[in-house]
C-alpha positions as CSV (number, residue, x, y, z in Angstrom):
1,X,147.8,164.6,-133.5
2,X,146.4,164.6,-129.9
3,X,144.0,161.2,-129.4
4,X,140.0,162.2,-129.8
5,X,138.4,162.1,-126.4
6,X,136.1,159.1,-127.8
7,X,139.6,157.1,-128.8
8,X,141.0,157.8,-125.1
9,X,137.6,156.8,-123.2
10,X,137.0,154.1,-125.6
11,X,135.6,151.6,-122.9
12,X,133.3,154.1,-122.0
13,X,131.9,154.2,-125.3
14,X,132.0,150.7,-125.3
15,X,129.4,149.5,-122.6
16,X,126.8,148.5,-125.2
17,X,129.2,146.4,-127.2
18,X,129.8,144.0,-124.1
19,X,126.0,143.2,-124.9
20,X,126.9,142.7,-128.4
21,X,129.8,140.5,-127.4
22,X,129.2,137.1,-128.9
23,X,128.2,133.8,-126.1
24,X,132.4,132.1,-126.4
25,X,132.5,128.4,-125.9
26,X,132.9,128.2,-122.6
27,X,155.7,132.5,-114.1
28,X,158.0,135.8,-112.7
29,X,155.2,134.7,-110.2
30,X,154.8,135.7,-106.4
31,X,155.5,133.8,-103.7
32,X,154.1,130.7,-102.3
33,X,134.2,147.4,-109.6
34,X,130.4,147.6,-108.4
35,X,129.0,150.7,-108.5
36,X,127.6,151.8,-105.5
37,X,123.7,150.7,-106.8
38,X,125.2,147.6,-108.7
39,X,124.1,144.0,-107.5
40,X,126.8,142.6,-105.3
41,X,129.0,139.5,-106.9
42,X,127.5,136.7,-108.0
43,X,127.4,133.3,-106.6
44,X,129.8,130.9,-107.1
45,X,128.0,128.3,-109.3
46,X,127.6,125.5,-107.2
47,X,127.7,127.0,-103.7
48,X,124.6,127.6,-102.1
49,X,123.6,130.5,-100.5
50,X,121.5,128.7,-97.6
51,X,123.7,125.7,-95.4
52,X,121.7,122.5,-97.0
53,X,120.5,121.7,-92.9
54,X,118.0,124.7,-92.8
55,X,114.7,124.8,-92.2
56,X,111.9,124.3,-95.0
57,X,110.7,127.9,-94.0
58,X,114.2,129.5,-94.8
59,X,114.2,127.7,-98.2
60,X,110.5,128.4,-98.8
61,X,111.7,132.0,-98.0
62,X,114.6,132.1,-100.5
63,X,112.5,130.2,-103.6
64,X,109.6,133.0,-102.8
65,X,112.1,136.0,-102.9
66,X,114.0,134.9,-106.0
67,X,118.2,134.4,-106.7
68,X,120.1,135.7,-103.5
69,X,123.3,137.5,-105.0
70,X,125.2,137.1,-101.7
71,X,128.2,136.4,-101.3
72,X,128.3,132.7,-101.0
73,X,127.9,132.5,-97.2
74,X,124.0,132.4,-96.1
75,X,121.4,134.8,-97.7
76,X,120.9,138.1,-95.6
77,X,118.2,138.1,-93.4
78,X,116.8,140.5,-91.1
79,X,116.8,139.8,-87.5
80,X,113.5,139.7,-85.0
81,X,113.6,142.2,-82.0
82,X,113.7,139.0,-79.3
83,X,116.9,138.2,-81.8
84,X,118.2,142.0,-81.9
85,X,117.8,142.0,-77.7
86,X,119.8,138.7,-77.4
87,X,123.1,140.6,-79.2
88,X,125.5,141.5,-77.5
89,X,126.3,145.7,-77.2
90,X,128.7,146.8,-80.3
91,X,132.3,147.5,-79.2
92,X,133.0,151.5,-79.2
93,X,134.5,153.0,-82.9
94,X,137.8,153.0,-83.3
95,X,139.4,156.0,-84.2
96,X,141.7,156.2,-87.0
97,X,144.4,159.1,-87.3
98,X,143.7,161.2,-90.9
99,X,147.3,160.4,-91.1
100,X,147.1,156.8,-90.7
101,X,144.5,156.4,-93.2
102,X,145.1,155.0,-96.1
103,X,143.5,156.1,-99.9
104,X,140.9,153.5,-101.1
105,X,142.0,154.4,-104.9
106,X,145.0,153.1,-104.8
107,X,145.4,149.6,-103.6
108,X,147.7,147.2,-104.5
109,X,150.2,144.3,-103.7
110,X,152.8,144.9,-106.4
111,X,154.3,147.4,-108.6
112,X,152.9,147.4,-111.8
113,X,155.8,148.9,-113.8
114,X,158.2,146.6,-112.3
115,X,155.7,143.6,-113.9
116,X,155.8,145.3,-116.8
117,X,152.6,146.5,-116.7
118,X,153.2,150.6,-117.2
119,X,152.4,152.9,-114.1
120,X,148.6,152.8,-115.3
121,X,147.8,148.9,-116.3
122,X,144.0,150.6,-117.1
123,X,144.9,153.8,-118.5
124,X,141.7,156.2,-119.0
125,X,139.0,152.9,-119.5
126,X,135.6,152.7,-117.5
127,X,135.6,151.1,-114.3
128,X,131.7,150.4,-115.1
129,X,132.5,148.7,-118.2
130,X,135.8,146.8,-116.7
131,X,133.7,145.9,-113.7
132,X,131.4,144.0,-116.2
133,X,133.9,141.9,-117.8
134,X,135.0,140.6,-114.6
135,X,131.9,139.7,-113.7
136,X,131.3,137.8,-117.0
137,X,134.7,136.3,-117.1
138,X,134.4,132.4,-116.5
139,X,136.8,130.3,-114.4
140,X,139.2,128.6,-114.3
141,X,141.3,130.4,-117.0
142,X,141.7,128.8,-120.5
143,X,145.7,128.9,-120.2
144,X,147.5,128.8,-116.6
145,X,150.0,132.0,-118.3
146,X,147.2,134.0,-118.9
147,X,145.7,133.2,-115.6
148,X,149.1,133.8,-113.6
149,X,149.2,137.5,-116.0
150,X,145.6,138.3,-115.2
151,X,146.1,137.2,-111.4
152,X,149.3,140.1,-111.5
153,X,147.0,142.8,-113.6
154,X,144.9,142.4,-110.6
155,X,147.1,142.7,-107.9
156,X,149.0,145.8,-109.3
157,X,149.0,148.7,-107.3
158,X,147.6,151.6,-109.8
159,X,144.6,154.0,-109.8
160,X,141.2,153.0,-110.0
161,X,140.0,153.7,-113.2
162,X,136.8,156.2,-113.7
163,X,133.3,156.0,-113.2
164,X,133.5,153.4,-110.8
165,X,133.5,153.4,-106.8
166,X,136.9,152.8,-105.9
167,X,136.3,150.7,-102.5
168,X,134.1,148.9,-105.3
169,X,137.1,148.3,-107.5
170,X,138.6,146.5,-104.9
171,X,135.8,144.3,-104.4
172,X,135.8,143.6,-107.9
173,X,139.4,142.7,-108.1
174,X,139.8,140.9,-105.0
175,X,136.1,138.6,-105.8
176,X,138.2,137.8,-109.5
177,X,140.8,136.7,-107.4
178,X,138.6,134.1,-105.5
179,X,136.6,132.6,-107.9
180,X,140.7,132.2,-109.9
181,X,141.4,130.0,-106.7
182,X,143.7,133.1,-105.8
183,X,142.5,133.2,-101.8
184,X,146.2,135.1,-100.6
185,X,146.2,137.5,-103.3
186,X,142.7,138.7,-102.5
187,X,143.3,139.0,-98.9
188,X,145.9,141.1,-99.8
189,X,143.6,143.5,-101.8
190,X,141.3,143.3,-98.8
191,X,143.5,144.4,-96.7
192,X,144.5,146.8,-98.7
193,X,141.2,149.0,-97.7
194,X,140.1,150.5,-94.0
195,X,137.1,149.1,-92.8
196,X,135.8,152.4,-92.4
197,X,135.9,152.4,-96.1
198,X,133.6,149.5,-96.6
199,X,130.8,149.6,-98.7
200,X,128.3,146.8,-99.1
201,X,130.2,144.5,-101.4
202,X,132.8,145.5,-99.9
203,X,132.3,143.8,-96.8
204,X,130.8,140.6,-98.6
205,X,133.8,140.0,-100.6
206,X,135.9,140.6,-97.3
207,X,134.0,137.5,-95.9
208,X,134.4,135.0,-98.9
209,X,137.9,136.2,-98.4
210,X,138.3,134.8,-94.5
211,X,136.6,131.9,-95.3
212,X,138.8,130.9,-98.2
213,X,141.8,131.8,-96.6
214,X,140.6,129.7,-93.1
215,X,140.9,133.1,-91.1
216,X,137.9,133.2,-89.3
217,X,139.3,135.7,-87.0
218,X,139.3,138.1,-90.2
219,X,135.3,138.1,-89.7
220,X,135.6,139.9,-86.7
221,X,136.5,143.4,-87.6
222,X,133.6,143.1,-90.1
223,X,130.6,142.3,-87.4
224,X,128.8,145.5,-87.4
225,X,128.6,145.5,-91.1
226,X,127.6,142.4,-91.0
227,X,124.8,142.7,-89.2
228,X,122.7,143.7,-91.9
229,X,124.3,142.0,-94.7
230,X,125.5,138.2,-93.3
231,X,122.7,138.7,-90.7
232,X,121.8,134.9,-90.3
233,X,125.6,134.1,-89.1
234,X,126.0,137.2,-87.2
235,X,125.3,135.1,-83.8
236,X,127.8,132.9,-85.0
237,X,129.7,134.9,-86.0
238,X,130.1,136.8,-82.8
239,X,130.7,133.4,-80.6
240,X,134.0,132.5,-82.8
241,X,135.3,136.0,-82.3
242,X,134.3,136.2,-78.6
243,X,136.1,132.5,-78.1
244,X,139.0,133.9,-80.6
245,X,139.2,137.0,-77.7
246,X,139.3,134.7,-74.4
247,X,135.8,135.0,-73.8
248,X,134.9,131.4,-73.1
249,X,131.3,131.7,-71.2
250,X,130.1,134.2,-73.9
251,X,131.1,132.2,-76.8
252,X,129.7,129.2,-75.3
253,X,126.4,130.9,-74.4
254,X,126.2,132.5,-77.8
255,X,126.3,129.1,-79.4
256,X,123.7,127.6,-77.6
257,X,121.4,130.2,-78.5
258,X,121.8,129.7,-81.8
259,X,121.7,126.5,-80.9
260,X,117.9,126.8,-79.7
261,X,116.7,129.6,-82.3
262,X,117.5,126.8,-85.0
263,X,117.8,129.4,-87.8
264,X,121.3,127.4,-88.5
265,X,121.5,123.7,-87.8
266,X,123.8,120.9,-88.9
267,X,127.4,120.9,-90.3
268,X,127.5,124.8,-90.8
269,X,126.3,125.5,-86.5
270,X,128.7,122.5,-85.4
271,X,131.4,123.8,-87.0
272,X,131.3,126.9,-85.5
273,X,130.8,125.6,-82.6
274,X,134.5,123.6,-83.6
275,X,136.0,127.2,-83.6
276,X,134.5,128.5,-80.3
277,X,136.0,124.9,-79.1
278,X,139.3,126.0,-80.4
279,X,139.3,128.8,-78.6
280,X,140.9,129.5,-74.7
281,X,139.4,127.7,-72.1
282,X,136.2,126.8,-73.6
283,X,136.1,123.0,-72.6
284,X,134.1,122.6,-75.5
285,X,134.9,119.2,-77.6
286,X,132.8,118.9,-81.1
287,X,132.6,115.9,-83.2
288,X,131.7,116.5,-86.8
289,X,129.7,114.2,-89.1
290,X,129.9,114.6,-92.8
291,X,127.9,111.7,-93.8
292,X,124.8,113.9,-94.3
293,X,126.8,116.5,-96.2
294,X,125.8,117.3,-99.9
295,X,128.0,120.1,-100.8
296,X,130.8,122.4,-99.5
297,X,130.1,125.4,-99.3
298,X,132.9,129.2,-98.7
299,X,131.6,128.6,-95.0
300,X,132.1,124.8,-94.2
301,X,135.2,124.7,-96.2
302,X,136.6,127.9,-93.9
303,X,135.6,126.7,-90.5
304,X,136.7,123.3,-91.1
305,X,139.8,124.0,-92.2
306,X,140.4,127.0,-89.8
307,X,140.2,123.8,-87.1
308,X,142.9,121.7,-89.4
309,X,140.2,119.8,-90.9
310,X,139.9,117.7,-94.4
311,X,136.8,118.1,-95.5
312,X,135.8,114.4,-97.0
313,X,137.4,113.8,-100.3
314,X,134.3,113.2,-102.2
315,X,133.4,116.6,-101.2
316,X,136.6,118.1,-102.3
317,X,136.2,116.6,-105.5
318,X,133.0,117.5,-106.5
319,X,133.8,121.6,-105.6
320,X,135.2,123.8,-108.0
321,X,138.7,124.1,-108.6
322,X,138.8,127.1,-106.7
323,X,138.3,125.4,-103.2
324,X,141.1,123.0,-104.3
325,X,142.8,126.0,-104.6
326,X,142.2,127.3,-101.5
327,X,142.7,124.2,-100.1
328,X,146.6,124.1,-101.4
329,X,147.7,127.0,-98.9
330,X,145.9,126.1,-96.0
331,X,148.7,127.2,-93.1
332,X,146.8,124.3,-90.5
333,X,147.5,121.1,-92.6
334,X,150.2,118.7,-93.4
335,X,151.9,118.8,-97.2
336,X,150.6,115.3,-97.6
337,X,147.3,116.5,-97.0
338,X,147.6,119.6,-99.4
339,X,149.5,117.5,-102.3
340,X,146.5,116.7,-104.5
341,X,145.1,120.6,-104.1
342,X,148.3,121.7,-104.9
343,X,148.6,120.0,-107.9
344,X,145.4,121.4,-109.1
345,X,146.8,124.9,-107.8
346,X,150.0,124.6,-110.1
347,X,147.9,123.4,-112.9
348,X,145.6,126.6,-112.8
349,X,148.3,128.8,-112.0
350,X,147.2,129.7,-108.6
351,X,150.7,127.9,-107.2
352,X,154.4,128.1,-109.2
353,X,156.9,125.2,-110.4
354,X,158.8,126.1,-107.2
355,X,156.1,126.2,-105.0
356,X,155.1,122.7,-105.8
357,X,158.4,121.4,-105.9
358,X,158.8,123.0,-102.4
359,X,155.9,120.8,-101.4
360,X,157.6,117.6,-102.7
361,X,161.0,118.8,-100.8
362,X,158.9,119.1,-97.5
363,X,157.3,115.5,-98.1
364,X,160.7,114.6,-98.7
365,X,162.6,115.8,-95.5
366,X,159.6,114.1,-93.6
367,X,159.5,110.5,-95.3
368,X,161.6,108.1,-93.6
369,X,164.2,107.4,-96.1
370,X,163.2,103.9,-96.4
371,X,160.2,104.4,-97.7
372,X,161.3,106.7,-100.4
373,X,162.2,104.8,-103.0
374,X,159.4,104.8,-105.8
375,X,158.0,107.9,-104.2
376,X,157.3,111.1,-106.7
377,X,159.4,113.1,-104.3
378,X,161.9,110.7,-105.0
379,X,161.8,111.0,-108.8
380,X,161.9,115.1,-108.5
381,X,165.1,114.6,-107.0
382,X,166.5,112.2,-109.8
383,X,165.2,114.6,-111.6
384,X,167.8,116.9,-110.5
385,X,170.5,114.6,-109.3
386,X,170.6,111.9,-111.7
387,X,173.5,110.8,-113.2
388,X,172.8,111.6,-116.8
389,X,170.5,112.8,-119.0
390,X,169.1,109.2,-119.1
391,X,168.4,109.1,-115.5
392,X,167.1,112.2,-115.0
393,X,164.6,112.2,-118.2
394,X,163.4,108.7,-116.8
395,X,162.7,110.3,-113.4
396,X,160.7,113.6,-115.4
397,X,158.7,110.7,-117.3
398,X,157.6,109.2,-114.7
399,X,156.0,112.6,-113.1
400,X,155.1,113.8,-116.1
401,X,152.6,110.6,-116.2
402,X,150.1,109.8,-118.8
403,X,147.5,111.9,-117.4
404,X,144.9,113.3,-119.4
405,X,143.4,115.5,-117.1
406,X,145.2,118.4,-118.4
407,X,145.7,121.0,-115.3
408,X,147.3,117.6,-113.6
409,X,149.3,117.4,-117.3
410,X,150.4,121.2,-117.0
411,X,151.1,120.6,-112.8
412,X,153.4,117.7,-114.2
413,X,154.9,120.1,-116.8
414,X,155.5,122.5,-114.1
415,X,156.7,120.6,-111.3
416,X,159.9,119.8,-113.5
417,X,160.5,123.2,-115.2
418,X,163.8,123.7,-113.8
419,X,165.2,120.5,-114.0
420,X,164.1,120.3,-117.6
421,X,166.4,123.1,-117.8
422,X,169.4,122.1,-117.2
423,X,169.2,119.3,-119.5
424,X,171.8,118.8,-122.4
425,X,169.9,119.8,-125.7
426,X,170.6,116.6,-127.3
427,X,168.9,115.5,-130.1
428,X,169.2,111.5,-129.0
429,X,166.3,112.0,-126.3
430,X,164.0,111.8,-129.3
431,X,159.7,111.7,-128.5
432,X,160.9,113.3,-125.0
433,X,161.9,117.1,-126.3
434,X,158.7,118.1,-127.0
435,X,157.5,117.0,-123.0
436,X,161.1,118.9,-122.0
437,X,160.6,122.0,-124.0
438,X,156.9,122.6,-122.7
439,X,157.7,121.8,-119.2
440,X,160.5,124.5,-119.4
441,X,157.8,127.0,-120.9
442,X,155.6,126.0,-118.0
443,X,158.6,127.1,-115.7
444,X,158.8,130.3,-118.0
445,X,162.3,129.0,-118.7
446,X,162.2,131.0,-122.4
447,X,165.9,131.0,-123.0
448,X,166.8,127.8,-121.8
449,X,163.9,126.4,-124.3
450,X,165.7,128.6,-126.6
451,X,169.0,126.4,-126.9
452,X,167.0,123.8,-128.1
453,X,166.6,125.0,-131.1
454,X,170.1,123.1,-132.9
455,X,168.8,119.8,-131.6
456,X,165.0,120.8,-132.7
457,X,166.7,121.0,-136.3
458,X,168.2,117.6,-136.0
459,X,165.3,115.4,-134.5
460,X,164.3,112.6,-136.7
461,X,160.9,112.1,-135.9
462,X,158.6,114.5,-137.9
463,X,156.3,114.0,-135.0
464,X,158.6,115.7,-132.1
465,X,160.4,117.7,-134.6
466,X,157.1,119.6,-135.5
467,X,155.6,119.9,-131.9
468,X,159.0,121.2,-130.4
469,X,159.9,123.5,-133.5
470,X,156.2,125.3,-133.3
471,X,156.6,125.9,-129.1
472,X,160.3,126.8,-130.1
473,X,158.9,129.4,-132.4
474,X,156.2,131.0,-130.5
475,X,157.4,130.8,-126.7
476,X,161.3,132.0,-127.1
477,X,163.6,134.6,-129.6
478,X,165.6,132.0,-130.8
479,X,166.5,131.5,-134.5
480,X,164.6,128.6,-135.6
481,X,162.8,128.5,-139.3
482,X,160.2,130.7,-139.8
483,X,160.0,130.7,-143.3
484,X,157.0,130.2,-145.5
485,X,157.7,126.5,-146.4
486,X,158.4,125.5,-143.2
487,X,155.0,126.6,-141.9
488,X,153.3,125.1,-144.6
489,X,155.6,121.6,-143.8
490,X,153.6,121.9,-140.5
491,X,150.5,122.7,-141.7
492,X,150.9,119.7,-144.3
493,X,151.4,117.1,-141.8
494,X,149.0,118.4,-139.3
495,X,146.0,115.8,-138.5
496,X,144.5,117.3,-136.2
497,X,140.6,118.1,-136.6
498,X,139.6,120.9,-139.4
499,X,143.8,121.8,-138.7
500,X,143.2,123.6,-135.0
501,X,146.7,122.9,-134.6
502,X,147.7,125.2,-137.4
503,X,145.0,127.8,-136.7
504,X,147.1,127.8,-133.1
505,X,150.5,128.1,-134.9
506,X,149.4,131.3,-137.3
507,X,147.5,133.1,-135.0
508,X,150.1,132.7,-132.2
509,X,153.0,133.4,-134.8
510,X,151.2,136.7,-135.7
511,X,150.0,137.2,-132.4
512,X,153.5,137.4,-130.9
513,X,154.9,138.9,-133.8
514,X,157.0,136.3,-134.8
515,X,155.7,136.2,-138.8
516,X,154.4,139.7,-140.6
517,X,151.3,140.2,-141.5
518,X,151.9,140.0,-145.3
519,X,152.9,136.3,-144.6
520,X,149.9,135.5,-142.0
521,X,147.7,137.1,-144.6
522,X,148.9,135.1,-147.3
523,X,148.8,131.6,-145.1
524,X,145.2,132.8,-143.9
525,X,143.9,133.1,-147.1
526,X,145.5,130.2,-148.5
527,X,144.6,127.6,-145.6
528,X,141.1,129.5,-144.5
529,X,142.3,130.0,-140.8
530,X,139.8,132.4,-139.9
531,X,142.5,134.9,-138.6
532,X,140.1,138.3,-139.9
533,X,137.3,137.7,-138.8
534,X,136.0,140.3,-136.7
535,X,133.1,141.1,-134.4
536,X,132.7,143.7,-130.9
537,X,135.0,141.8,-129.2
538,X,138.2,142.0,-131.2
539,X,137.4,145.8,-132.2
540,X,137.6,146.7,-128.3
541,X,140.9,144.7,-127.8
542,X,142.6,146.5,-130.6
543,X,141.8,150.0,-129.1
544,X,143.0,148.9,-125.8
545,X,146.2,147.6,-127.5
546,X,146.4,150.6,-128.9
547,X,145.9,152.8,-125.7
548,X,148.6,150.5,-124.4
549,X,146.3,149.2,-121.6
550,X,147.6,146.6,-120.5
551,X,145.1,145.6,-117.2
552,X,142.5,146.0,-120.1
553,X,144.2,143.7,-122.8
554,X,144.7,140.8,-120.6
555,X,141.1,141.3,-119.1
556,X,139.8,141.4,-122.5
557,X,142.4,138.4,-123.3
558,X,140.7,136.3,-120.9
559,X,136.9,137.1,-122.5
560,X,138.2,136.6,-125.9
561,X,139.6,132.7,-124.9
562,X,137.1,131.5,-123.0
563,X,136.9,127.8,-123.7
564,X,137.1,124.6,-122.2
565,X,140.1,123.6,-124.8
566,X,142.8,125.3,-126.7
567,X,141.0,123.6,-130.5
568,X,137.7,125.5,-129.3
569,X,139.0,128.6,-129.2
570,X,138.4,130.8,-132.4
571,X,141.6,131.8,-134.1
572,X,141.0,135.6,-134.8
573,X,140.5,135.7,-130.9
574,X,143.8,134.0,-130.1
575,X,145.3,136.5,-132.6
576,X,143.7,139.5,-131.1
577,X,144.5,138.8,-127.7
578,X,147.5,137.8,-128.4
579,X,148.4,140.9,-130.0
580,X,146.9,142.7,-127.4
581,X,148.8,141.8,-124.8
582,X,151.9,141.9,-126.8
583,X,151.7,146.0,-128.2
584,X,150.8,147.0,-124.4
585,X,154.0,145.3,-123.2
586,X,153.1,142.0,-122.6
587,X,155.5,140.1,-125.4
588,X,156.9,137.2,-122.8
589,X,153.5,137.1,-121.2
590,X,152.2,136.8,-124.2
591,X,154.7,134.3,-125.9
592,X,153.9,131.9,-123.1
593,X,150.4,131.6,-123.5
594,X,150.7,131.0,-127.4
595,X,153.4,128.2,-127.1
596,X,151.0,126.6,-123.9
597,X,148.2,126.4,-126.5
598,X,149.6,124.6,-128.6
599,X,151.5,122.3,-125.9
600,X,148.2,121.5,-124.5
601,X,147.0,120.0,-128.2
């Protein structure tokens, strides 16, 4: 029987219940929207919108006018007409060829059926309604897997969905991708889209995506739109792109008139007066002092390290995660200098096990070799080289670390994915298997995990035995235990609080399809876990697991976990999407988030 038009345009139906939706307690990996009237993206939390060196009239300005929704860079202001006969004349259109345009609806970086996301990751949904759960999504992600399947969803190459503008939809995606800490995967979307295309938040996304990739020369294209929209950095914005061109005594010129119209002062002028000085023949030599700085914001944090700057670790620390992010792939600086970022990039999911071990490699080749023993470089390649298992667990152990921070934990996990792997399952190694077995699963290493599963059986300690059996049974196919009893052994000896660790184990064993639901019914009922609860929220993720929509079940994945740890996260949720993902054609995806939940407890 043919679906009912309601069933196939269910998220258009659904717009109300993302209202209703109840406030949530807050690797195959690449290489290392809005409506046309909608606001454009929101603000970062914690980057302003005006540089912290402007004047009392500006801020006065921006408390009288209420919330700027910019994007991140300076509020939009409109010029004077001494200002507008200061600029210089705009360069003549460009003409592009009909042929060599390029369709706005569908923009991409990667195939979505060869990522196993069908040819139409959001099917029939509402780009209104999908558009709003982006916005509303918080980051970082709960679970670096579902990040790393969400950052994919997002860079497939697929139609835009309905009732949304499709230049828009890109916006969307690509401003996601920022706030993830994903700055080369929405630069690719941006590109992905003429600039004759533009709209609005079109443009401003474009910007937050030069500065968090350090490409100032990307602003350039984008000066006549942003003219009315980034108007304050326009003049700035002009003199990096004229010094960027060759233009040395234009650049210079523009500069100091910004310099006297004081509209932008401190850090955020001098370091765009540091581009102009990087450009030809300028003569221009800038010192800048961050003693005064308060916070970094998408602009200081692009110019700076467009120029091959640090930006002063306290600053770095107190940004978001994102920035960090950002920081990790920035083309200008050493590998020492993007270590720590890159950590915190692999931890999120922003950066792969191999791309962090490449880091370590290129610290490696550049360490004089008697200074290597001790180093963690050093230990990654015990890690692979060691003698024995002996060695080479001692070297993982010693980068795995006791950190509790855990994205540093999981960036640990990570780093040594694939030389966990080619470790002899061997029973002997004891309290280590669990640490070997979720940094494989961190790797994505599924079936190497899997052989595990004879030495699993024969651990001694309860402890290990338990942790390694549950990841064993919810990340890979292999034949361990899954009987009734056994679950129940677990669920016996669990201590953690009110049993989060067996509301993880159930709802991920159901969620991946692992146990029935006659047996999860029976264990939910008998242990209380909370698995049928129900609300808005898990009624839309069943339709789209249903519609086999996958874009829309990870989306809606992502909303459902929102939570600053895995115990906080309500069972029925991590059952929902989990299931989600899994009947749209997510099953690995979906297999390595469950067995990271429970890895992270």
């Amino acid at each position: 029987m043919p679906a009912r038009p309601d069933r196939r345009l269910w998220l258009g139906a659904s717009l109300a219940a993302l209202i209703a939706l109840p406030a949530l307690a807050q690797e195959s990996l690449l290489p290392p929207g809005f409506n046309e009237t909608a606001p454009p993206p929101e603000r970062p939390a914690g980057e302003a919108s005006l540089p912290a060196d402007s004047s009392a009239r500006e801020a006065a300005s921006r408390r009288s006018s209420g919330p700027s929704e910019g994007s991140g860079v300076v509020e939009s202001d409109s010029l004077g007409a001494d200002e507008i006969a200061e600029l210089p004349a705009p360069p003549p259109p460009v003409e592009i060829p009909d042929a060599s345009r390029r369709d706005p609806r569908l923009v991409g970086a990667i195939d979505p059926e060869q990522w196993g996301f069908g040819a139409q990751p959001w099917g029939a949904a509402n780009g209104t309604f999908l558009s709003g759960l982006m916005r509303r999504l918080d980051t970082p992600m709960p679970s670096r897997w579902l990040h790393i399947t969400l950052r994919n969803a997002l860079l497939s190459r697929s139609p835009a969905p309905a009732a949304v503008n499709p230049v828009d939809w890109v916006a969307e995606r690509a401003w996601l991708l920022l706030r993830m800490g994903e700055a080369d995967a929405a630069a690719m979307l941006v590109a992905g889209v003429d600039v004759a295309d533009y709209t609005d938040k079109m443009t401003q996304v474009a910007v937050q995506s030069a500065l968090a990739t350090a490409d100032p020369a990307a602003l350039c294209p984008l000066r006549e739109r942003m003219r009315t929209i980034e108007a304050r950095v326009i003049a700035l914005t002009d003199s990096m792109c004229a010094a960027l061109n060759g233009e040395a005594s234009t650049a210079a010129s523009g500069i100091e008139q910004a310099r006297r119209r004081g509209r932008i002062g401190g850090i955020d002028l001098v370091l765009a007066d540091k581009v102009v000085g990087a450009g030809a023949d300028t003569g221009r030599a800038v010192t800048v002092e961050w003693d005064d700085v308060q916070g970094l914001t998408a602009w200081r944090f692009g110019l700076a390290t467009a120029t091959g700057m640090v930006p002063p670790e306290r600053l770095m620390t107190s940004a978001p995660a994102r920035v960090q992010a950002w920081q990790a792939r920035a083309p200008l600086l050493s590998a020492e200098q993007r270590l720590a970022s890159a950590r915190v990039a692999t931890g999120l999911g922003v950066f792969s096990s191999a791309a962090l071990a490449d880091l370590y490699a290129g610290i490696y080749d550049s360490t004089d070799p008697s200074e290597l023993a001790g180093t963690d470089a050093w230990q990654l390649r015990l890690a692979f080289t060691g003698d024995d298992n002996r060695q080479r667990v001692g070297a993982m152990r010693r980068l795995w670390g006791n950190d509790r921070d855990p994205v540093q934990r999981l960036a640990g996990e990570a780093l040594v994915s694939l030389a966990a792997s080619r470790i002899r399952p061997d029973a002997a190694l004891g309290s280590d298997v669990p640490k070997l077995i979720a940094s494989m699963l961190a790797g994505g290493y599924d079936r190497a995990a899997g052989r595990w599963a004879g030495a699993v059986a024969a651990l001694d300690d309860d402890g290990a035995a338990d942790r390694s059996w549950a990841m064993l049974a919810l990340g890979t196919r292999a034949p361990v235990d899954l009987s009734e009893s056994r679950i129940e052994d677990f669920i016996d000896r669990d201590e953690s609080a009110d049993k989060f660790r067996s509301r993880l184990l159930v709802a991920g064993l159901a969620g991946v399809g692992r146990i029935d639901g006659a047996l999860a019914t029976q264990l939910n009922a008998q242990y209380r876990l909370g698995l049928g609860r129900t609300n808005g929220w898990t009624r839309i993720a069943v339709q789209a697991a249903e519609q086999r929509q996958s874009g829309s079940a990870v989306l809606l994945a992502a909303i459902g976990m929102q939570a600053g740890a895995p115990d906080r996260i309500p069972s029925a949720h991590l059952f929902r999407a989990l299931t989600a993902m899994r009947q749209s054609g997510l099953d690995y995806q979906a297999r390595m988030v469950a067995a990271e939940m429970l890895a992270r407890t």
